[in-house]
C-alpha positions as a Markdown table, in Angstrom:
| # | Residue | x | y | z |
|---|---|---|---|---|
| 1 | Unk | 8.6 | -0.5 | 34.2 |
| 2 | Unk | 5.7 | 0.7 | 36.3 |
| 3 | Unk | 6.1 | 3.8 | 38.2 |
| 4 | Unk | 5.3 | 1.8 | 42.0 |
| 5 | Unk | 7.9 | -0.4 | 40.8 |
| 6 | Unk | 10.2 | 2.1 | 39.9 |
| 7 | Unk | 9.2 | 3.8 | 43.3 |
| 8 | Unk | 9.7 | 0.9 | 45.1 |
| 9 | Unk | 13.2 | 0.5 | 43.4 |
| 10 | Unk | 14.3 | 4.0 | 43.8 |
| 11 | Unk | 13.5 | 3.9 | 47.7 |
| 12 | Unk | 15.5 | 0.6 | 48.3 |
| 13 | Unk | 18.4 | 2.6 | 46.2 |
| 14 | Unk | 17.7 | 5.5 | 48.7 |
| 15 | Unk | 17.8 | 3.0 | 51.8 |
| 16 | Unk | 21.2 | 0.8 | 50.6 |
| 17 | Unk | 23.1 | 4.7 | 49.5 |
| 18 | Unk | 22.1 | 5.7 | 53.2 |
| 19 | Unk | 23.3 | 2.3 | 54.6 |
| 20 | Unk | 26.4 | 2.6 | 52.8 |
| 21 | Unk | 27.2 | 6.5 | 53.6 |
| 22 | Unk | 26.8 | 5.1 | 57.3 |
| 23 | Unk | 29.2 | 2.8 | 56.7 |
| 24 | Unk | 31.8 | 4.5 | 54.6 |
| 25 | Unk | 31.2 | 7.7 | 55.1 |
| 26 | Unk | 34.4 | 9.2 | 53.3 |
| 27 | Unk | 32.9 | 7.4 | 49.9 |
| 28 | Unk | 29.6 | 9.5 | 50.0 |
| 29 | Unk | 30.6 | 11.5 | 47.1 |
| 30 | Unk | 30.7 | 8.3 | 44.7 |
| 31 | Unk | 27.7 | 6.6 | 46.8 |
| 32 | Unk | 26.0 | 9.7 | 45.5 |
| 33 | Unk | 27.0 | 9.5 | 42.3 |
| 34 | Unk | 26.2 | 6.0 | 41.8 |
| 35 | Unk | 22.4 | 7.0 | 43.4 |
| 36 | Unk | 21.7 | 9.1 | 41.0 |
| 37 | Unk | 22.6 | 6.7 | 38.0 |
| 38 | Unk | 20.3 | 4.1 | 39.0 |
| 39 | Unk | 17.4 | 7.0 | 40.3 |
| 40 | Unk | 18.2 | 8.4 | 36.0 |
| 41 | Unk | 18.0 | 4.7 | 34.9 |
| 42 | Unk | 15.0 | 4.3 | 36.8 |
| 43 | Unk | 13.4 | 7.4 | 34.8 |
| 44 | Unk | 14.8 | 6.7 | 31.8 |
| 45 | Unk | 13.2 | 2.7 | 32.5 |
| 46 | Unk | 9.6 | 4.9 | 32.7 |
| 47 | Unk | 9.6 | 7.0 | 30.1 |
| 48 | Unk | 10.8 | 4.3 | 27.4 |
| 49 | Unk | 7.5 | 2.2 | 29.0 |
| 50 | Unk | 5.5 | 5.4 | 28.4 |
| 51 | Unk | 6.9 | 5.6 | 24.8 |
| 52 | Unk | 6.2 | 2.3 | 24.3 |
| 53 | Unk | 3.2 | 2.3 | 24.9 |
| 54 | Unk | 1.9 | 5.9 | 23.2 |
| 55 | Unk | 4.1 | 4.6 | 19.9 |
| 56 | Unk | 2.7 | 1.8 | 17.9 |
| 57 | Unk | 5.2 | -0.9 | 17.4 |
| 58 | Unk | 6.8 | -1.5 | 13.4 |
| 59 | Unk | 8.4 | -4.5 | 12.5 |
| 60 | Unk | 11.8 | -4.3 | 12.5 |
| 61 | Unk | 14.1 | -5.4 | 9.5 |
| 62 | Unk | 15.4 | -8.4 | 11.2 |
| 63 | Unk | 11.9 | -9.7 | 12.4 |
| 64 | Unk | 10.9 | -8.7 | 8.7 |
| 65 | Unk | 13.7 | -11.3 | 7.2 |
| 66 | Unk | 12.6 | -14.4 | 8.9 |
| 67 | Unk | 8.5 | -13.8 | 8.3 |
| 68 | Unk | 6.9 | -15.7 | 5.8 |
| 69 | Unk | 6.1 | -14.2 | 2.2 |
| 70 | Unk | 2.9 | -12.8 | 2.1 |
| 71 | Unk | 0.2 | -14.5 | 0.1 |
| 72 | Unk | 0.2 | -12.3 | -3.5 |
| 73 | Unk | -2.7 | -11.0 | -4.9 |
| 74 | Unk | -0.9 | -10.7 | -8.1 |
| 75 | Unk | -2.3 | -12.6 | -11.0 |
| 76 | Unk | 0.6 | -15.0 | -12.8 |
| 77 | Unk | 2.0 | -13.5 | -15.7 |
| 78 | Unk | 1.1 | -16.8 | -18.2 |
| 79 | Unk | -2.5 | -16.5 | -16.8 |
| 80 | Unk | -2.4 | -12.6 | -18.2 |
| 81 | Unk | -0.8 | -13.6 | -21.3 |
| 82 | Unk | -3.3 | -16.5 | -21.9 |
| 83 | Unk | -6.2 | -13.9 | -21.1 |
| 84 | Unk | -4.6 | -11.5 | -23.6 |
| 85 | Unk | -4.3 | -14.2 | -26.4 |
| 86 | Unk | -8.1 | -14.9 | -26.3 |
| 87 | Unk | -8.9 | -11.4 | -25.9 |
| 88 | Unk | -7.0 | -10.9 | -29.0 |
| 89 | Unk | -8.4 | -14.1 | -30.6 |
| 90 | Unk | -11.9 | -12.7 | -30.5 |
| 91 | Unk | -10.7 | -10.1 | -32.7 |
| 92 | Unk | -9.3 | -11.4 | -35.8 |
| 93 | Unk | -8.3 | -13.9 | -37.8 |
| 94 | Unk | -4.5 | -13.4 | -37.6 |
| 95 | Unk | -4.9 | -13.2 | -34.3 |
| 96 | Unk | -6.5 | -17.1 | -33.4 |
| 97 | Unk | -4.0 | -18.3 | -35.8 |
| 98 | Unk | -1.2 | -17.2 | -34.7 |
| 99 | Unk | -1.9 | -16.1 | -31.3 |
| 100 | Unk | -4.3 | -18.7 | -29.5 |
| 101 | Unk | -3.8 | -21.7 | -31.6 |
| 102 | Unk | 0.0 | -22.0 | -30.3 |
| 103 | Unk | -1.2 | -21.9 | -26.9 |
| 104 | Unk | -4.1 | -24.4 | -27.4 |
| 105 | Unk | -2.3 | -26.8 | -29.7 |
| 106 | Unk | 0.5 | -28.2 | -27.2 |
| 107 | Unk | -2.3 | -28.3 | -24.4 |
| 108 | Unk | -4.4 | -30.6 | -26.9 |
| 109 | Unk | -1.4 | -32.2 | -27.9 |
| 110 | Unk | -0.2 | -33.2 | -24.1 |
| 111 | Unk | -4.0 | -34.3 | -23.0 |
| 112 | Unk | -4.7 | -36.4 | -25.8 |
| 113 | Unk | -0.7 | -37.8 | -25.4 |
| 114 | Unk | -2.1 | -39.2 | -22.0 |
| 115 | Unk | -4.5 | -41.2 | -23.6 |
| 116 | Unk | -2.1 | -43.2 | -25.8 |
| 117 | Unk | -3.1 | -40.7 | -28.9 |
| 118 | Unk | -1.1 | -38.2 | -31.0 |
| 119 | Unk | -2.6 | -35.0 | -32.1 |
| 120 | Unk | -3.2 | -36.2 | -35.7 |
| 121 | Unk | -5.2 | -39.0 | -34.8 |
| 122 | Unk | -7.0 | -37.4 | -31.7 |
| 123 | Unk | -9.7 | -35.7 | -34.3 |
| 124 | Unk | -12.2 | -38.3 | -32.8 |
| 125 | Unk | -11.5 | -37.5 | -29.2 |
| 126 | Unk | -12.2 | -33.4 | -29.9 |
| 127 | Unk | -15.3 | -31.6 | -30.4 |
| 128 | Unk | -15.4 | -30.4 | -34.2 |
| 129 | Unk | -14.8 | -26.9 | -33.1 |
| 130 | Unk | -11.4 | -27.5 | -31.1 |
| 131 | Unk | -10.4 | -30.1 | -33.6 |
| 132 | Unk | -10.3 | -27.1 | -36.0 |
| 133 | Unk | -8.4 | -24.8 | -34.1 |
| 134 | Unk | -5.8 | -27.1 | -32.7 |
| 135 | Unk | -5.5 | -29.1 | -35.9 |
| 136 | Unk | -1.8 | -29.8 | -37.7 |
| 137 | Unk | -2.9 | -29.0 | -40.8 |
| 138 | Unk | -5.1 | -25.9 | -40.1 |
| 139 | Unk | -4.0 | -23.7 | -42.7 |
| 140 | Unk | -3.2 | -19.7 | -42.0 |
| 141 | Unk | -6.2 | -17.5 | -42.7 |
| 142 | Unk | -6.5 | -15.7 | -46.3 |
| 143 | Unk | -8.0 | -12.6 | -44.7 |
| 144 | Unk | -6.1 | -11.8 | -41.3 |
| 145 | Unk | -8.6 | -9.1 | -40.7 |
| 146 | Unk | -11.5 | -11.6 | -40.7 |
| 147 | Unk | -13.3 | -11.5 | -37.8 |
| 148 | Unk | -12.7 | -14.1 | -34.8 |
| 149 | Unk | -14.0 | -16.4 | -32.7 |
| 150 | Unk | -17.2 | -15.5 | -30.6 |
| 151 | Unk | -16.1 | -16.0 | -27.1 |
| 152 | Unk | -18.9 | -18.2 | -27.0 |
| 153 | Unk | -16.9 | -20.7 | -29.6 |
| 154 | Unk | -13.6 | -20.0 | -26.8 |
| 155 | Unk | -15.8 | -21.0 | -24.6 |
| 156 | Unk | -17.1 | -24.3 | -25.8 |
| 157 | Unk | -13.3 | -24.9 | -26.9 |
| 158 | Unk | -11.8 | -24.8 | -23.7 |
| 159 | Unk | -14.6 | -26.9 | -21.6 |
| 160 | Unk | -13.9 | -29.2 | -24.4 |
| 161 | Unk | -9.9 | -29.6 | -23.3 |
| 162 | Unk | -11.4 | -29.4 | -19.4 |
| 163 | Unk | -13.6 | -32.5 | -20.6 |
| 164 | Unk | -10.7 | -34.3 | -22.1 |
| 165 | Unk | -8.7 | -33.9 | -18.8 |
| 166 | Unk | -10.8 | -35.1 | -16.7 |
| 167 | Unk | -12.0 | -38.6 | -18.2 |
């Protein structure tokens, strides 16, 4: 509330407390009383505005509840583990084996399913390199500490699945 309001208020209390003590004079004591609870009120009205406006406002709890999620900057866990899989591939052998062929084998698997083809026939569909890593018969690598794939090699692999999936 703004103070001419309150100003305003408090005098038209003032006037109707005076009319009243005219008129009942032997209830001035709880006329008086009743003055000075809506002049306090009016005070208290002020200096809440004043607080009110010197405090900045928080959301509340309740308000908190019903406001929708904020957007999440967090990356999705199966994008991590997929990044960690062919950051581990370009490491070693063991690791493309065992690691990033079971990721890249059911994605062949479902895109070359949409074209009426099963994995084991798809071989004409794939580049030679992804054809090689996704195979059914690729065997397990003799030396599991031989080197891995060049992420260039990843690279070509994977615009080779984007190709597939969208013709």
């Amino acid at each position: 509330m703004r103070p001419p309001a309150a100003i305003a208020l408090a005098v038209a209390a003032g006037i109707s407390a005076g009319i009243l003590v005219l008129v009942l004079p032997d209830r001035a004591g709880g006329i008086a009383h009743g003055l000075l609870v809506v002049l306090l009120a009016l005070a208290l009205a002020i200096g809440l505005e004043r607080l009110r406006r010197t405090v900045p406002p928080r959301p509340s709890q309740f308000d908190g509840a019903f406001a929708p999620p904020a957007a999440s900057r967090a990356r999705p866990a199966s994008l991590a583990r997929v990044e960690r899989e062919v950051t581990l591939a370009t490491g070693t052998a063991f690791d493309i084996h065992y690691r990033l062929r079971p990721v890249l084998e059911p994605i062949a698997s479902g895109l070359l399913l949409r074209r009426g083809v099963d994995l084991e026939r798809g071989r004409e569909l794939l580049e030679p390199e992804t054809w090689d890593l996704v195979r059914p018969d690729r065997p397990a690598p003799r030396d599991r500490a031989a080197p891995g794939l060049p992420i260039a090699v990843v690279e070509r692999v994977v615009s080779d699945l984007e190709r597939l999936a969208c013709s």
